[in-house]
N, C-alpha and C positions, 0 to 999 in steps of 0.2 A: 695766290697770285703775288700778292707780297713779298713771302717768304724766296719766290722766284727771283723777283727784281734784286733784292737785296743780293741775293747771292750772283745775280749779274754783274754787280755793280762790283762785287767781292773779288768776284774771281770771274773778269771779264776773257781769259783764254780758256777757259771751258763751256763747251758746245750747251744748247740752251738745252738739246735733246737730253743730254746728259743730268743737268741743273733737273729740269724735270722729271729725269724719273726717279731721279732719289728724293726730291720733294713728294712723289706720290708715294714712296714703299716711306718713307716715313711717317708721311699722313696717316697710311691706311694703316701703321702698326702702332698709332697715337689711336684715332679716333674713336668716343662711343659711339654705341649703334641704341641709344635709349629707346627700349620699345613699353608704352604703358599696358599693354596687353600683358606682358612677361614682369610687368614691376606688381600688376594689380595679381597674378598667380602666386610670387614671390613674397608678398604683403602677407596673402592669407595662409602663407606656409608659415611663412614665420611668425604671425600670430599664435597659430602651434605649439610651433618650438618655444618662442619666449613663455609659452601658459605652463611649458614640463620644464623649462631650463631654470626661472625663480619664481620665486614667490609675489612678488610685487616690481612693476618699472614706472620708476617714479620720474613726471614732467611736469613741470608748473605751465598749465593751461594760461595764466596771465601774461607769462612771456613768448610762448608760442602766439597767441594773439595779436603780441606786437610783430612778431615776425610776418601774419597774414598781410597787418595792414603795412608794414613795411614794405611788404613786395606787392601791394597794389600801388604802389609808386611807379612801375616798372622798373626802377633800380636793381641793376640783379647787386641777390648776398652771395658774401663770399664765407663759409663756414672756415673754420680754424678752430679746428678741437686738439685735444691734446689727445696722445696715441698709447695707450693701454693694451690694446687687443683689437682681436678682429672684428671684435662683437661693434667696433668702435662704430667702423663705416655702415654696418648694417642695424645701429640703431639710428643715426642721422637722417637714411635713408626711411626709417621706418616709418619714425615719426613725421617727417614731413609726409610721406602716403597718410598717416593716420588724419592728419591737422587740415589736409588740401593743399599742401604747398606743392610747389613746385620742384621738381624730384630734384637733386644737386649731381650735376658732373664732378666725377669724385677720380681724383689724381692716384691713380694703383700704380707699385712699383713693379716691372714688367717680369719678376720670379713668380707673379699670380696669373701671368697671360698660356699655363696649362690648357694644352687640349680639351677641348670641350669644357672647362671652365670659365679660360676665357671666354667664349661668344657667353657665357649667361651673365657673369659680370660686365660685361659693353652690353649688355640689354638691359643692365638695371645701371646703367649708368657711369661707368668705371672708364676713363682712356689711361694709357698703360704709357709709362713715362721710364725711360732707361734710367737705371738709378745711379750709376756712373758719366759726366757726363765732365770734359775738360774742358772750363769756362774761361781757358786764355787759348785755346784752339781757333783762330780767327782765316786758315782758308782750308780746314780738313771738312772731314763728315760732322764730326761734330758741331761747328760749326752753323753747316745747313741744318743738321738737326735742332740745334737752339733754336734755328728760325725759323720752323716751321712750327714745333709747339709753342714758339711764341704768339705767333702769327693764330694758332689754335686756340688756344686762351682768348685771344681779342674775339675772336668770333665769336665764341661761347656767350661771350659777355655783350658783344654788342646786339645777340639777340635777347636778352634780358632774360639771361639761365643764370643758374645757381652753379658755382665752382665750390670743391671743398676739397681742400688739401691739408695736411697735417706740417706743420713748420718741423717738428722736431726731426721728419722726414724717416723717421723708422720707430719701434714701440720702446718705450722706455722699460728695462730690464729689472730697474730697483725703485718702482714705484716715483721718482722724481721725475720732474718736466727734464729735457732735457734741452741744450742750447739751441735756440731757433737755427734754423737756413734758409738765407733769404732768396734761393733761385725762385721758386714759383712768385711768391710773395714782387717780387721787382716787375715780376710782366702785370700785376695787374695795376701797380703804380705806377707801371711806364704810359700800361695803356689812358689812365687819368692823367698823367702830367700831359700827353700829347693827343688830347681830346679826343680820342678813337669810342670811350665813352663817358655822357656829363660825368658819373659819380658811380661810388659803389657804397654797400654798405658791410664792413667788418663785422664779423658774429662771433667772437669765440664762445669753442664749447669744450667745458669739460664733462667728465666722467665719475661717478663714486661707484666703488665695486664689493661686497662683502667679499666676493672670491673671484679674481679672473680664470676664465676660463680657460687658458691655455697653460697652468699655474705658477709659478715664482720665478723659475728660468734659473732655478738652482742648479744644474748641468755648465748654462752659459757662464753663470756666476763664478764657477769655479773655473775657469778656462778649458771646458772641455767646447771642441769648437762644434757650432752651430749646425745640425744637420736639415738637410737639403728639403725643403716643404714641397714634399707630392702631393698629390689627389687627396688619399685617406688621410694623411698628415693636416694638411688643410682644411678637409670636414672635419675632422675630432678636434682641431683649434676650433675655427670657427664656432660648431655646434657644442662644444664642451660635452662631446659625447659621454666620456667619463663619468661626468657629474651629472647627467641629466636623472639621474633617480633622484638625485638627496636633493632635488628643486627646494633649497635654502638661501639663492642667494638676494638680493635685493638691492636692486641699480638704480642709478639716480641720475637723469640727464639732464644737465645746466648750460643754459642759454646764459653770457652775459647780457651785459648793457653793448647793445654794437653800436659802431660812431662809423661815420660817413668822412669820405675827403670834403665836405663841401664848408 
């Protein structure tokens, strides 16, 4: 409803019919469909797979702990890991099923919203965000679009869910962080600066990896350009199919200190 008004207000010579239904084909090609039925199947898979893909995954139970009693505050966290792999999102995801937290709505760039992938990823959590978006576009599509996943966020958050998006906004190729972006990042400060909710709590998290699974990007390194992530391409990133015999490797997931706007 929001995201409506605003665009009334924006571009008052178009029909409201209009304003609406691109507010819903937006929505419905943003929104997860989190289902725990499908997160608790998906848990004891990947418990599986992490037992054949390394040798050990390493979490400090101390900091996980503050995370519980953190989010007995009702304050929803906002994760901010840094982007290695794809292992990234499905270890976030893991360990909060492991810990009891609260699963995190997790920001996918919309190249992973594949047939029948997509619907498994929005059931474990995943809304699918266009990864091109022009932030001085002020009465196109784009536009409404800013304002609806803006408008999506604030709801996320004001029912006290966990958001988790990656700043560097794609995976870094040579092992450094890469420059933050601050699109996602500004809707949930917009939504604290203008009380939509009291407070939030910042999480960053990184990553240590003996070996990523998807391996060095020595191809991309060299300028041969990036090919097109299908299905199979996707599972053998993800699962580190390749590797899953020489089960050597040993990860390491770090919770910082998070801080609150308050």
């Amino acid at each position: 409803d929001s995201a409506i008004e605003v665009e009334e207000v924006r571009t008052p010579d178009v029909s409201i019919h209009k304003i609406k239904r691109k507010v819903k084909k937006f929505y419905y090609e943003i929104r997860a469909t989190l289902s725990r039925f499908i997160c608790k199947i998906c848990g004891y898979v990947l418990y599986k797979v992490f037992r054949r893909l390394m040798t050990r995954l390493l979490v400090c139970p101390q900091q996980m702990e503050r995370l519980v009693e953190a989010e007995k505050t009702g304050i929803p966290l906002v994760y901010l890991p840094l982007h290695r792999s794809h292992l990234d999102y499905l270890l976030i995801t893991w360990a909060s099923w492991h810990f009891g937290l609260r699963l995190p709505h997790i920001a996918s760039g919309d190249n992973l919203n594949l047939s029948g992938l997509g619907w498994l990823l929005r059931a474990t959590g995943a809304f699918f965000i266009h990864r091109r978006v022009d932030e001085h576009d002020e009465t196109g599509k784009d536009a409404i679009y800013r304002a609806v996943l803006h408008s999506y966020i604030e709801q996320v958050l004001k029912k006290g869910m966990c958001i988790e998006f990656f700043l560097e906004g794609t995976r870094s190729r040579f092992g450094k962080p890469l420059l933050p972006k601050h699109g996602l990042i500004s809707n949930v400060v917009t939504a604290v600066q203008e009380k939509v909710i009291p407070d939030c709590y910042l999480v960053p998290v990184s990553y240590t990896y003996d070996n990523v699974a998807e391996g060095v990007f020595l191809d991309e390194l060299m300028g041969i350009p990036k090919v097109r992530c299908g299905h199979i391409k996707y599972y053998q990133n993800v699962l580190g199919i390749r590797r899953l015999q020489k089960r050597e490797s040993v990860i390491g997931v770090i919770t910082g200190i998070f801080r609150s706007f308050g």
